[in-house]
KEGUFI-434564 format. One record per residue: x, y, z of N, C-alpha, C in turn; residue number from 1; chain; residue in three letters. Coordinates in steps of 0.2 Angstrom, whole numbers. Layout:
BEGIN
{{X Y Z} {X Y Z} {X Y Z} NUM A ALA}
...
% end
This chain:
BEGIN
{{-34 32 -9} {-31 26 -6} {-26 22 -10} 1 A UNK}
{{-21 20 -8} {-16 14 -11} {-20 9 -16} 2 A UNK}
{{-21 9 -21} {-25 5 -26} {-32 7 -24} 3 A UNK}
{{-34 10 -22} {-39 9 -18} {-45 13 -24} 4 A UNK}
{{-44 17 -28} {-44 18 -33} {-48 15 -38} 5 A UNK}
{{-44 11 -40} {-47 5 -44} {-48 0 -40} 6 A UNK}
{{-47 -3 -35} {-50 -9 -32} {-57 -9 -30} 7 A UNK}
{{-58 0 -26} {-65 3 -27} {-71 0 -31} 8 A UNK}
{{-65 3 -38} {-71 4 -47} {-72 -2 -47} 9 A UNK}
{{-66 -5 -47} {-68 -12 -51} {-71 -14 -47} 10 A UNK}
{{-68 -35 67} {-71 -38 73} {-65 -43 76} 11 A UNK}
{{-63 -43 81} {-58 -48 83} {-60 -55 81} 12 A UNK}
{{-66 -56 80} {-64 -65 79} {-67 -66 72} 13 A UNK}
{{-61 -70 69} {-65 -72 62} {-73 -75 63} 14 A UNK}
{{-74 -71 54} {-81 -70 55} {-81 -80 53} 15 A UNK}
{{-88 -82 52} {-90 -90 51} {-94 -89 45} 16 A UNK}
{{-95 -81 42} {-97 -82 37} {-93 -84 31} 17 A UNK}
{{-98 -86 23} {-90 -91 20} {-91 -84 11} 18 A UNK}
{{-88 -87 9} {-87 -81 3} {-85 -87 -2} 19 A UNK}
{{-88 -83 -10} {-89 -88 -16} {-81 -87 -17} 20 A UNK}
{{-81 -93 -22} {-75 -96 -24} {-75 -91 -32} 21 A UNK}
{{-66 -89 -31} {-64 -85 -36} {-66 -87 -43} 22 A UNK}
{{-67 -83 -49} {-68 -86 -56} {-62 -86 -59} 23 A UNK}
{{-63 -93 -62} {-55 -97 -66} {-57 -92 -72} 24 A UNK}
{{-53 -87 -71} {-55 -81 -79} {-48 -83 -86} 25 A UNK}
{{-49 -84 -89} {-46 -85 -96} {-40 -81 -98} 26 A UNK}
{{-43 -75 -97} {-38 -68 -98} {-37 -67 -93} 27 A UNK}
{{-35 -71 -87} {-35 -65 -80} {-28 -62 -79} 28 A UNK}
{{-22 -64 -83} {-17 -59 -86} {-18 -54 -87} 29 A UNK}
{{-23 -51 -90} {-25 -44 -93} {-31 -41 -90} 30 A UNK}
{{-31 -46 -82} {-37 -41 -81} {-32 -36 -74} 31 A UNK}
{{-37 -34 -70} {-35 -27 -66} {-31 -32 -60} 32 A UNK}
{{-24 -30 -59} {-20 -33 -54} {-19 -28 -49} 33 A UNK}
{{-18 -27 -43} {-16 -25 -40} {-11 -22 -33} 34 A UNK}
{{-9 -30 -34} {0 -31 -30} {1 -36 -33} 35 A UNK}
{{10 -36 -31} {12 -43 -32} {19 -40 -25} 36 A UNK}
{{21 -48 -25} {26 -48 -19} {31 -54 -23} 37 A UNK}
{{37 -55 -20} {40 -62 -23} {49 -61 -19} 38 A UNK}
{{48 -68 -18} {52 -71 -16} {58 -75 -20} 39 A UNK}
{{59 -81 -19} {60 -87 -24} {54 -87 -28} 40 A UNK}
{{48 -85 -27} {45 -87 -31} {40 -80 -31} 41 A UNK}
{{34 -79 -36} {30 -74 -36} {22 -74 -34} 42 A UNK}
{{21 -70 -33} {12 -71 -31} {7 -63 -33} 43 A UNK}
{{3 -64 -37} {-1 -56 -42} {-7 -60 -37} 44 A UNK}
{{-10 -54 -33} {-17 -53 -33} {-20 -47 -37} 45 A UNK}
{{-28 -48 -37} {-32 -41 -41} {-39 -42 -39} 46 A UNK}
{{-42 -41 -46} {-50 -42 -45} {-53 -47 -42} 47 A UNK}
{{-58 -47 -40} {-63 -55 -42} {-59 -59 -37} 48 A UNK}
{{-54 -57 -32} {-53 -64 -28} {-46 -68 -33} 49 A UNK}
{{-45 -65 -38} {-39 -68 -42} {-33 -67 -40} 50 A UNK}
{{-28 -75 -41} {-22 -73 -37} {-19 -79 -43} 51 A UNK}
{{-13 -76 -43} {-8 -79 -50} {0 -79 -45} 52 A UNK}
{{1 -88 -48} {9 -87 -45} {15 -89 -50} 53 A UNK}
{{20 -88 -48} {26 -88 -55} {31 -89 -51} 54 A UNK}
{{36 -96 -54} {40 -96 -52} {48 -93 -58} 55 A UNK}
{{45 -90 -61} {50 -90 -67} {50 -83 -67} 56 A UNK}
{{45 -79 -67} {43 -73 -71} {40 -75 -77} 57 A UNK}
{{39 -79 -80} {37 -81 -87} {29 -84 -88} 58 A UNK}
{{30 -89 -84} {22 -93 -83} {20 -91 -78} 59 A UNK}
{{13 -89 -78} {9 -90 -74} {3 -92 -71} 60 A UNK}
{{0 -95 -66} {-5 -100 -65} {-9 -98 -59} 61 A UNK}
{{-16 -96 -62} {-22 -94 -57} {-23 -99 -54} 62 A UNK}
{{-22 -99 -46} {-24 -103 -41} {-34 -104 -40} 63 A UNK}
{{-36 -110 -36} {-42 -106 -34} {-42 -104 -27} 64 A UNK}
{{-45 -100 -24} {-47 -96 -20} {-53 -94 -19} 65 A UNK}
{{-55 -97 -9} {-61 -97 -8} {-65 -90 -8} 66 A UNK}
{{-61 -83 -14} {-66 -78 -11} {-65 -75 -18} 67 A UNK}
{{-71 -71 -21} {-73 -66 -24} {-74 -62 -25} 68 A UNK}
{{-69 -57 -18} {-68 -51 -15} {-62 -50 -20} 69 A UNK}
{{-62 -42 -22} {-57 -39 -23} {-52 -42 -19} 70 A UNK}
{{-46 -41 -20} {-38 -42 -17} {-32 -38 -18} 71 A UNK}
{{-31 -34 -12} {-28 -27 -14} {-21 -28 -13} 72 A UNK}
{{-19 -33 -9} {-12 -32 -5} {-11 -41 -5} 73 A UNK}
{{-2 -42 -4} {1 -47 -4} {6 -46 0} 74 A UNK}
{{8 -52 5} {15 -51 7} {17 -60 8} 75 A UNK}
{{22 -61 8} {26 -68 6} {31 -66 14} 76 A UNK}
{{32 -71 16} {36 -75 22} {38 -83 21} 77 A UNK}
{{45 -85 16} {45 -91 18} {41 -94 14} 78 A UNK}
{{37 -100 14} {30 -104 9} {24 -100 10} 79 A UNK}
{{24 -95 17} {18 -93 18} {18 -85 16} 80 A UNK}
{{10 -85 13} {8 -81 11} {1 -80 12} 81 A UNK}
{{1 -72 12} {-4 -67 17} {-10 -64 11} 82 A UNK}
{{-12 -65 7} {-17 -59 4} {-24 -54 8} 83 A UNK}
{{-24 -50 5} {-29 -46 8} {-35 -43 5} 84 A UNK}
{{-41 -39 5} {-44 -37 5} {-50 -32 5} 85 A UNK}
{{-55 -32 0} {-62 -29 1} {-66 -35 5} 86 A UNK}
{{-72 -32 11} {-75 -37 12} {-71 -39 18} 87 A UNK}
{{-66 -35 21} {-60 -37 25} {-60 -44 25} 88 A UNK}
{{-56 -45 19} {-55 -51 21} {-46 -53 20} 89 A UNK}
{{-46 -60 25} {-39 -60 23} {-37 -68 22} 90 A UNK}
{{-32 -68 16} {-32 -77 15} {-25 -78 18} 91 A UNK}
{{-22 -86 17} {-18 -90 21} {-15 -93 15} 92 A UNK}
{{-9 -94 14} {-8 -100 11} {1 -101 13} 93 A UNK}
{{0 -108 15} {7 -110 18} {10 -115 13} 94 A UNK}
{{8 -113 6} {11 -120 -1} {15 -114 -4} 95 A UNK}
{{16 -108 -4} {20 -105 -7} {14 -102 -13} 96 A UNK}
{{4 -100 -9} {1 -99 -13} {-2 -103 -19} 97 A UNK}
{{0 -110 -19} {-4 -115 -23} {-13 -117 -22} 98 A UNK}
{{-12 -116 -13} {-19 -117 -12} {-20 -112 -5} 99 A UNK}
{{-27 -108 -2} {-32 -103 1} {-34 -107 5} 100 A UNK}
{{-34 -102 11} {-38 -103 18} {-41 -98 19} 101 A UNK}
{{-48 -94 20} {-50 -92 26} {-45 -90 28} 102 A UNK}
{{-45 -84 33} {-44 -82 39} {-48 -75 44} 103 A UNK}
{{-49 -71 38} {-53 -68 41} {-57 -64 36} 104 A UNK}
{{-66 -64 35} {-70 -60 31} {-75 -59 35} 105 A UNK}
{{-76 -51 34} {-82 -49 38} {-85 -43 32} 106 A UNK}
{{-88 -43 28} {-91 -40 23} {-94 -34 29} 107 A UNK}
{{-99 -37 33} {-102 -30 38} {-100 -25 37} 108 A UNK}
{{-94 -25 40} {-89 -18 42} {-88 -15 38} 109 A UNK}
{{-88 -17 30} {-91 -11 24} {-82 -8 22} 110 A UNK}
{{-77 -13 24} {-71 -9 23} {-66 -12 21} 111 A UNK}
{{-61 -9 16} {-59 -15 13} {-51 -15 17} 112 A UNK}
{{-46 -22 17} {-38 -17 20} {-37 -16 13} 113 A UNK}
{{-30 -13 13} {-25 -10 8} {-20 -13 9} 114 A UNK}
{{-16 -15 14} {-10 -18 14} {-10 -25 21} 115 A UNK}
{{-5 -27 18} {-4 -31 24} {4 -34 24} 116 A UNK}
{{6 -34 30} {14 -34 31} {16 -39 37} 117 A UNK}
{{20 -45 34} {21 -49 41} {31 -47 43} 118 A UNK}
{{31 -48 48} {36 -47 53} {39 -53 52} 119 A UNK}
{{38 -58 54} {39 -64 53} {33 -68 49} 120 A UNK}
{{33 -74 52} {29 -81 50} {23 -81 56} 121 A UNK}
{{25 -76 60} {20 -78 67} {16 -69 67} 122 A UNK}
{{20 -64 66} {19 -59 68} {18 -54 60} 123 A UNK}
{{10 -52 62} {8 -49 54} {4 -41 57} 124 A UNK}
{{2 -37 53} {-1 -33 54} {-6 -33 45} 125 A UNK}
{{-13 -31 45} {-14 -27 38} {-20 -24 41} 126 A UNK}
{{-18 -18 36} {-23 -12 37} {-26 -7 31} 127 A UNK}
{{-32 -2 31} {-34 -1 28} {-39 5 27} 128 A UNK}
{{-44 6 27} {-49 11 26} {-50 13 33} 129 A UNK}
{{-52 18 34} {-54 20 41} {-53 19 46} 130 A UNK}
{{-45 18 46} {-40 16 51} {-40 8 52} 131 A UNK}
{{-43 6 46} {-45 -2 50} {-38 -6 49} 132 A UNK}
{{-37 -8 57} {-30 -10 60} {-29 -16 62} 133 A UNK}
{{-27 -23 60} {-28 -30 65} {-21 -33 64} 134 A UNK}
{{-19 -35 71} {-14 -37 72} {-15 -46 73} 135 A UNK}
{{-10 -51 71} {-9 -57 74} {-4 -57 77} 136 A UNK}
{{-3 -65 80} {4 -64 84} {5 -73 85} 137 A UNK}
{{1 -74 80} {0 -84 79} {-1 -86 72} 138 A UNK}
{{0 -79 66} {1 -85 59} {-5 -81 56} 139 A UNK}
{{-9 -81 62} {-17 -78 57} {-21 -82 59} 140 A UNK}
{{-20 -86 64} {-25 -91 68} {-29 -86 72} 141 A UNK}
{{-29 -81 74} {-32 -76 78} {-31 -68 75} 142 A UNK}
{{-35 -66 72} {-33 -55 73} {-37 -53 76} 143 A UNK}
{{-33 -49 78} {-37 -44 83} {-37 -36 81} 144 A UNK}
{{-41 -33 83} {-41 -26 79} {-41 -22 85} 145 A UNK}
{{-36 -17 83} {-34 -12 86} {-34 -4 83} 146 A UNK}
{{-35 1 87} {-36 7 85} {-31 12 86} 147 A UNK}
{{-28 16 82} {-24 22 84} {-24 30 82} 148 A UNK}
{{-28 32 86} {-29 39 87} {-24 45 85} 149 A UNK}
{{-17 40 86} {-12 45 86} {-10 46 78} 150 A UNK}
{{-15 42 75} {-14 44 66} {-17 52 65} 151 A UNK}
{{-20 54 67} {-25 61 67} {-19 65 68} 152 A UNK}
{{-21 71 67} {-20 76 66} {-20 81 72} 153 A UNK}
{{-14 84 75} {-18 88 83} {-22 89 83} 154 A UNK}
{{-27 94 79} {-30 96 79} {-40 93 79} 155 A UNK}
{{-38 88 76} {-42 80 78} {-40 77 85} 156 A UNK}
{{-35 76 87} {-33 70 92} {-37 77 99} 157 A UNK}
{{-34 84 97} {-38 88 102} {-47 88 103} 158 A UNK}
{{-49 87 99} {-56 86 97} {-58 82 100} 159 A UNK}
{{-57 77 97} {-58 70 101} {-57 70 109} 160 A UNK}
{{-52 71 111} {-50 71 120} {-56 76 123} 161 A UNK}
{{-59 81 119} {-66 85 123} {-73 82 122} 162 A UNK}
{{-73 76 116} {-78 72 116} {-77 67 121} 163 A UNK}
{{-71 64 120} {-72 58 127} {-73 60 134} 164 A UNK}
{{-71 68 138} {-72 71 143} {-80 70 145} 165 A UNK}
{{-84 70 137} {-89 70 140} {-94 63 141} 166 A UNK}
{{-93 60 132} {-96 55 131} {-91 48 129} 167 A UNK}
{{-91 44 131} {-85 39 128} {-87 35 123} 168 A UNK}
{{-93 32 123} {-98 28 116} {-98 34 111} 169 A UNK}
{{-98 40 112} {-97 44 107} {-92 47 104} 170 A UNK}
{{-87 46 109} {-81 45 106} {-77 40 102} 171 A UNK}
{{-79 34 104} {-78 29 101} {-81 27 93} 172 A UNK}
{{-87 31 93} {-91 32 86} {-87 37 81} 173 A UNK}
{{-85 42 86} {-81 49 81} {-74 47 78} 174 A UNK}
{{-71 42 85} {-64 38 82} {-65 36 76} 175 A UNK}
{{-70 31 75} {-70 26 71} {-74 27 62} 176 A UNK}
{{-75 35 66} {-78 39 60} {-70 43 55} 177 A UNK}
{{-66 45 59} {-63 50 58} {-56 48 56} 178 A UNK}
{{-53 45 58} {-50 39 57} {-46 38 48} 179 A UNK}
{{-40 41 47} {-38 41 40} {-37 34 38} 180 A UNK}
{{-40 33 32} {-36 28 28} {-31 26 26} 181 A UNK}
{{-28 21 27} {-21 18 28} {-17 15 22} 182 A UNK}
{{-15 16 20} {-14 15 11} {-7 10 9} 183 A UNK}
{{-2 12 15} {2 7 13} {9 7 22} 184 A UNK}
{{10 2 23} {16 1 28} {20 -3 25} 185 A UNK}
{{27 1 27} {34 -1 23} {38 -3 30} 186 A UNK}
{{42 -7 31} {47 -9 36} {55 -8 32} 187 A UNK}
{{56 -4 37} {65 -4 36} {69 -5 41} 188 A UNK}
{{74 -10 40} {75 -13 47} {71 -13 53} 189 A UNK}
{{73 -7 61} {67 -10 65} {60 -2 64} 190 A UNK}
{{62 0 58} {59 6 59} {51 5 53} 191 A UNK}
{{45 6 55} {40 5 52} {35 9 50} 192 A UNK}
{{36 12 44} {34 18 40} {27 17 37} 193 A UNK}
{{24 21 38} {16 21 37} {14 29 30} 194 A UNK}
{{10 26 26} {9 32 22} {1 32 22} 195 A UNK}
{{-3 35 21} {-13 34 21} {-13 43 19} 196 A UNK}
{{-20 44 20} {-24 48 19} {-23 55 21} 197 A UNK}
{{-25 60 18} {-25 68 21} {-18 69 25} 198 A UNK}
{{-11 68 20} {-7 70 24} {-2 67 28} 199 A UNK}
{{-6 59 31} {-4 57 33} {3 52 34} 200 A UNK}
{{8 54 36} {15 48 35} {16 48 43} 201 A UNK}
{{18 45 44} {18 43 51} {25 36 53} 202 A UNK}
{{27 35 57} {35 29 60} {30 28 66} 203 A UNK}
{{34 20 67} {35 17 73} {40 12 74} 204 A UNK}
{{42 14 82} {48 7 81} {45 1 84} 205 A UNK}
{{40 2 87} {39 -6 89} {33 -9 86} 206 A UNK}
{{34 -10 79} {31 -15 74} {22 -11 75} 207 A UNK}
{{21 -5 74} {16 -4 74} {12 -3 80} 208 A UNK}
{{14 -4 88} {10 -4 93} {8 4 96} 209 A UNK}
{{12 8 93} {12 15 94} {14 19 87} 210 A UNK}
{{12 25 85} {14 28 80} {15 36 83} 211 A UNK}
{{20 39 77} {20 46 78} {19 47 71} 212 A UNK}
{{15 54 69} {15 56 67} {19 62 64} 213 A UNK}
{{21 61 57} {24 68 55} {20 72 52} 214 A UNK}
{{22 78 53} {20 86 50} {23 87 44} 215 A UNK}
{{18 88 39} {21 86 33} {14 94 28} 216 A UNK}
{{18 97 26} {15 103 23} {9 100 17} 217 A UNK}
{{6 97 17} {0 95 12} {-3 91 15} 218 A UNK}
{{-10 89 13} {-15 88 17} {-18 82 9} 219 A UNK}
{{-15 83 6} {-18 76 -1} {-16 70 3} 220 A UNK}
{{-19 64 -3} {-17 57 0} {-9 55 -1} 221 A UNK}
{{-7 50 4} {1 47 1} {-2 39 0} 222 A UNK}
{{3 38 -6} {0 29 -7} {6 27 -4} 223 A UNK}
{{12 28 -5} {19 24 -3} {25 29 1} 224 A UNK}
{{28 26 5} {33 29 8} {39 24 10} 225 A UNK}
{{46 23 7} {51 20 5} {56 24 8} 226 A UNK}
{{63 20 11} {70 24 10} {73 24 3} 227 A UNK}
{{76 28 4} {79 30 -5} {86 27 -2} 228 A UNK}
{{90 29 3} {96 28 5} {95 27 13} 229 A UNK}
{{101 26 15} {102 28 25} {98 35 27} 230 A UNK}
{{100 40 23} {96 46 24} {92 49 22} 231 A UNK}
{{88 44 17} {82 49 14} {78 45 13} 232 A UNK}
{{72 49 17} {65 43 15} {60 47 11} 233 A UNK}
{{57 44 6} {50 47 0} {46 45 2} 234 A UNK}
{{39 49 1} {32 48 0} {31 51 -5} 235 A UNK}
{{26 47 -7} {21 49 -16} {17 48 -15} 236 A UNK}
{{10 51 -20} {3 51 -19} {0 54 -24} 237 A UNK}
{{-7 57 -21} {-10 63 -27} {-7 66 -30} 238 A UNK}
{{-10 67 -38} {-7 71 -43} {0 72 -44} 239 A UNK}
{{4 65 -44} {12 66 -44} {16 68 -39} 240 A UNK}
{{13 71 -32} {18 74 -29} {23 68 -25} 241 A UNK}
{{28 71 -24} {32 67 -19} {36 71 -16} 242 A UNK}
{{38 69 -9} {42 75 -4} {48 67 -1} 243 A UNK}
{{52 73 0} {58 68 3} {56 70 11} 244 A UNK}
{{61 67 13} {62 68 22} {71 67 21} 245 A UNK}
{{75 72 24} {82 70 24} {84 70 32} 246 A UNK}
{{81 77 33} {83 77 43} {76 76 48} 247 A UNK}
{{78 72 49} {71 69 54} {66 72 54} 248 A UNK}
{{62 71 52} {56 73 54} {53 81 50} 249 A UNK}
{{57 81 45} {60 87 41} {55 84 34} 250 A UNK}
{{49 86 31} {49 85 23} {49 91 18} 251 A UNK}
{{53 88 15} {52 92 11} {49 93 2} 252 A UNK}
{{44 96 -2} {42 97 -7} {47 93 -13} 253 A UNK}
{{45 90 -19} {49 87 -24} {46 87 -29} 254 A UNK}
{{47 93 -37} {45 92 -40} {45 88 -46} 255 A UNK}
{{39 84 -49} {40 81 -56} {37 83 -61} 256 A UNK}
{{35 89 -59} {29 90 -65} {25 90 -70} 257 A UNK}
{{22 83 -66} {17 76 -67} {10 77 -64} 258 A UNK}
{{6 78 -65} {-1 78 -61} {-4 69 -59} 259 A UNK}
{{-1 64 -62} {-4 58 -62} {1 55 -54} 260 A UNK}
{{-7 55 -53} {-7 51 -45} {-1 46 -46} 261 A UNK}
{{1 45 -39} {7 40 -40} {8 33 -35} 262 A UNK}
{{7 29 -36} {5 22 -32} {9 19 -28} 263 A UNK}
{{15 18 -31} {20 13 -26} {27 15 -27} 264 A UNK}
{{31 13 -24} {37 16 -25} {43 7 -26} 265 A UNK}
{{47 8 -31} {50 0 -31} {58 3 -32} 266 A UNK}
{{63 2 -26} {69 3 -27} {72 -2 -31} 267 A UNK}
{{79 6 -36} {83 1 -40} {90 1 -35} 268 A UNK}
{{89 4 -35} {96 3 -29} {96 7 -24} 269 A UNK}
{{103 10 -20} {103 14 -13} {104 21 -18} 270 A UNK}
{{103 21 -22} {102 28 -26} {100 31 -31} 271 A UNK}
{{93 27 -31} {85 28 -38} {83 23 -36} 272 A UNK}
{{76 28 -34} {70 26 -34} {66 26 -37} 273 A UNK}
{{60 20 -42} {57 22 -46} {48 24 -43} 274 A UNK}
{{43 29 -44} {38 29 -43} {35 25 -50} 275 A UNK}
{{28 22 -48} {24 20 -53} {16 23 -53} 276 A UNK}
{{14 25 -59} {9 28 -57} {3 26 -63} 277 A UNK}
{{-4 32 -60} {-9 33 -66} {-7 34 -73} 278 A UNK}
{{-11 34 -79} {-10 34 -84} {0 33 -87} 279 A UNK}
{{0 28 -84} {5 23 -87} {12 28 -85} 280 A UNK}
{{11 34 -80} {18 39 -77} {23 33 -73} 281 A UNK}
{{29 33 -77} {35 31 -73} {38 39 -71} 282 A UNK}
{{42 39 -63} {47 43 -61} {51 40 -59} 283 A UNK}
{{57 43 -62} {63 40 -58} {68 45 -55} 284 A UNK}
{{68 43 -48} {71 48 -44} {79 44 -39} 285 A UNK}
{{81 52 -40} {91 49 -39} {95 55 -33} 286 A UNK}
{{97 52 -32} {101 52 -27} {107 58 -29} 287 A UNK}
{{108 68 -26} {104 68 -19} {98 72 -23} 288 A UNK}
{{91 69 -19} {88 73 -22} {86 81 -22} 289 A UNK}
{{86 87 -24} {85 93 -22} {82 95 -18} 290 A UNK}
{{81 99 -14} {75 104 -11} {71 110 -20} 291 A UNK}
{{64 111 -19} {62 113 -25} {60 119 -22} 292 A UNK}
{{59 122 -26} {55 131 -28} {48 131 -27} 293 A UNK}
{{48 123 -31} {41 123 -33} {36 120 -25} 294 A UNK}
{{29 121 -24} {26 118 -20} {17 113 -24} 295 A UNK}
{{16 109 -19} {11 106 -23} {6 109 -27} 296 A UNK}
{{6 113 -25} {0 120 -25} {2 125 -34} 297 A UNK}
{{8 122 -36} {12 126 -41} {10 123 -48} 298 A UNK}
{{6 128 -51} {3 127 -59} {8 125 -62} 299 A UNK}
{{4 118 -66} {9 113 -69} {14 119 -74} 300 A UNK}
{{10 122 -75} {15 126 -82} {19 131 -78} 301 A UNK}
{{23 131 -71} {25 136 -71} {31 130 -65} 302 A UNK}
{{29 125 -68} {35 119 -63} {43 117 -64} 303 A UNK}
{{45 117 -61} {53 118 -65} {55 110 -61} 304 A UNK}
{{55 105 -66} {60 98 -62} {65 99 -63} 305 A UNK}
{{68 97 -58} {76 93 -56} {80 90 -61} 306 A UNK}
{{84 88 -62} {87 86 -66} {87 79 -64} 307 A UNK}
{{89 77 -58} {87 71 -53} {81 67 -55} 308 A UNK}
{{75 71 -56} {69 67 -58} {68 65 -64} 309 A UNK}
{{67 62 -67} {63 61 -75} {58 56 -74} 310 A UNK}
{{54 58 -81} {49 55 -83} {44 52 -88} 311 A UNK}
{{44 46 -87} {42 43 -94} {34 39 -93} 312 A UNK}
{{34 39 -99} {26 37 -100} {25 29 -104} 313 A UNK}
{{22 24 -100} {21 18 -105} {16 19 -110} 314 A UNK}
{{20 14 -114} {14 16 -122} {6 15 -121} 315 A UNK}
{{5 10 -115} {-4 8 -116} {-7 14 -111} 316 A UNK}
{{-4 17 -108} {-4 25 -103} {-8 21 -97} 317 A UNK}
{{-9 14 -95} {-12 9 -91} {-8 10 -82} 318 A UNK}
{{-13 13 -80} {-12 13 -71} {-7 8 -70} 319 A UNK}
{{-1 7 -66} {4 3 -65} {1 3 -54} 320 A UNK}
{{2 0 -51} {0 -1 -44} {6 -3 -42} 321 A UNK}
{{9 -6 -43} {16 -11 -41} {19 -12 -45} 322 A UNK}
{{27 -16 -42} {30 -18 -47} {37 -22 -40} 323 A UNK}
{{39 -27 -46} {45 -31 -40} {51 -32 -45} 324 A UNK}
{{56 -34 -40} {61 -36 -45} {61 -43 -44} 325 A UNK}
{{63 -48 -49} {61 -55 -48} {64 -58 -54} 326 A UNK}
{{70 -62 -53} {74 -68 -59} {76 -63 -65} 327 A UNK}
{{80 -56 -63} {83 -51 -65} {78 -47 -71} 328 A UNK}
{{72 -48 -68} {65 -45 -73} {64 -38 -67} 329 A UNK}
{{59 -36 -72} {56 -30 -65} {47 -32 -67} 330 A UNK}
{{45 -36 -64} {36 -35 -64} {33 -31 -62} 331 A UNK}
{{26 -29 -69} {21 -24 -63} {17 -27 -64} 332 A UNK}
{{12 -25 -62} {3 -27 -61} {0 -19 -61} 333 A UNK}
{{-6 -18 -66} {-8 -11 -69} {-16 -14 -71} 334 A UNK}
{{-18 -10 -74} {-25 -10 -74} {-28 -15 -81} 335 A UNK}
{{-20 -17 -82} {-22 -20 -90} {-19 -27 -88} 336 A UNK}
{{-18 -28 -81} {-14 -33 -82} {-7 -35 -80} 337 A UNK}
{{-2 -40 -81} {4 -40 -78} {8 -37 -85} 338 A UNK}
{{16 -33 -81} {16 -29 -85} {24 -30 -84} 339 A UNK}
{{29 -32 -90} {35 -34 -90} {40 -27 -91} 340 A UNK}
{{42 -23 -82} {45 -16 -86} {54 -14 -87} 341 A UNK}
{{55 -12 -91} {61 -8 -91} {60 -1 -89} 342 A UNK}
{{65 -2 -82} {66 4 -81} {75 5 -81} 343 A UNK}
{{76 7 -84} {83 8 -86} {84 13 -88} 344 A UNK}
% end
């Protein structure tokens, strides 16, 4: 899963149940971060319910926050801002992240999200582990959960349609069994690009209310899927792999000759895109990228990269999970903390 990884290690109506107040940690710079997002200004969630904001790139200042949940995902609208969760939970904060509301925690359901993406200031989506899917469409005063089927696999979607012929309570249980994990949604203009579990990439053009999935030669996990240009879009995931898409619905294999899973994608331009990964793996990938020889399945010793590709290694070899560009710096957040990177 999308951080899901380390976030691990380390119902329609909100629940009334209440979650402890984050710990004011000392070093929490250097503890396990896991997104960040920024605007005019910056916002790092991670462990423990920790969330730090910046409006320089330089200083930063842990807010309090009423929960103690991991905090895997951030997204920024405006003053308002969305975090999200293990413990499904998801916070509010309409100061630009100075100060945390509630909006939705249901520890039950045993599931955390991974991401969360707003449309606007009214219209959000975050998702997560086992297809778990809730939609707003008033701010985050209400989410509802929804489910989509069309994330499976033919081969699953036809499984399923023979179980509800017979049983629907058991299909409804098989759904909500089966169901991939959802690891990260990207929007490009009106097109809404979906990366998760076992294979899974998937598009929608109406904000998520329907999906199609693509057929995509590997059955590993994808964390991120980004346009590189007008005509190319990446996904990246286990063990370094990443595949382009140039003609619709078309991907194709990309070698780097990296086995370190690969987490997020941060564009430098409309012609290099950087992946960030495990043990401290930067890729950097450019425009046009090649079609490869090589397939996932091809022993690292017998891999031949692109000249398109390179790849470099940070000194503390520390998981990278994101990164932004923000006051002509490029921020990450990694396992050791906020992380100040040159990718040049």
């Amino acid at each position: 899963m999308k951080k899901a990884f380390w976030a691990m290690a380390a119902a329609c109506m909100v629940s009334t149940a209440s979650a402890e107040q984050a710990f004011m940690a000392p070093l929490v710079k250097q503890s396990v971060l896991l997104d960040v997002a920024a605007s005019e200004y910056m916002v790092i969630v991670g462990e423990r319910g920790h969330i730090l904001t910046s409006d320089d790139g330089e200083t930063f200042t842990q807010q309090s926050v009423p929960t103690h949940s991991t905090l895997t995902a951030v997204d920024i609208v405006g003053d308002n801002v969305w975090a999200v969760g293990h413990d499904a939970i998801i916070l509010h904060s309409s100061d630009k992240g100075t100060s945390w509301q509630q909006q939705l925690f249901n520890p039950d359901i045993e599931r955390p999200f991974l991401d969360v993406l707003f449309f606007d200031d009214q219209h959000g989506i975050a998702v997560g582990a086992y297809g778990l899917f809730y939609r707003t469409t008033d701010g985050g005063k209400a989410w509802n959960a929804e489910r989509h089927p069309t994330l499976l696999s033919a081969d699953d979607q036809a499984y399923l349609e023979q179980v509800r012929e017979e049983d629907e309570d058991f299909y409804q249980q098989e759904l909500n069994s089966i169901l991939p994990h959802i690891n990260r949604v990207t929007l490009d203009d009106d097109i809404l690009y979906m990366a998760g579990e076992a294979g899974l990439l998937a598009y929608s053009t109406d904000h998520g209310k329907s999906w199609n999935r693509y057929e995509v030669d590997y059955t590993g996990s994808f964390f991120d899927i980004r346009p590189l240009s007008g005509d190319t879009v990446v996904a990246v995931g286990l063990r370094g792999n990443v595949f382009k898409m140039k003609e619709q619905g078309v991907w194709r294999y990309v070698s780097t000759c990296s086995t370190s899973t690969l987490n997020s994608l941060i564009p430098l331009s409309d012609e290099r895109l950087t992946a960030l990964g495990n043990n401290g793996i930067v890729v950097t990938l450019s425009r046009p990228l090649p079609d490869s020889t090589d397939s996932p399945y091809t022993p690292i010793t017998q891999c031949n990269r692109p000249k398109e590709v390179s790849v470099q290694q940070l000194d503390d070899k520390a998981a990278v999970l994101n990164a932004v560009k923000f006051n002509n710096k490029i921020i990450g957040v990694s396992a050791n903390g906020i992380k100040k990177l040159n990718l040049d």
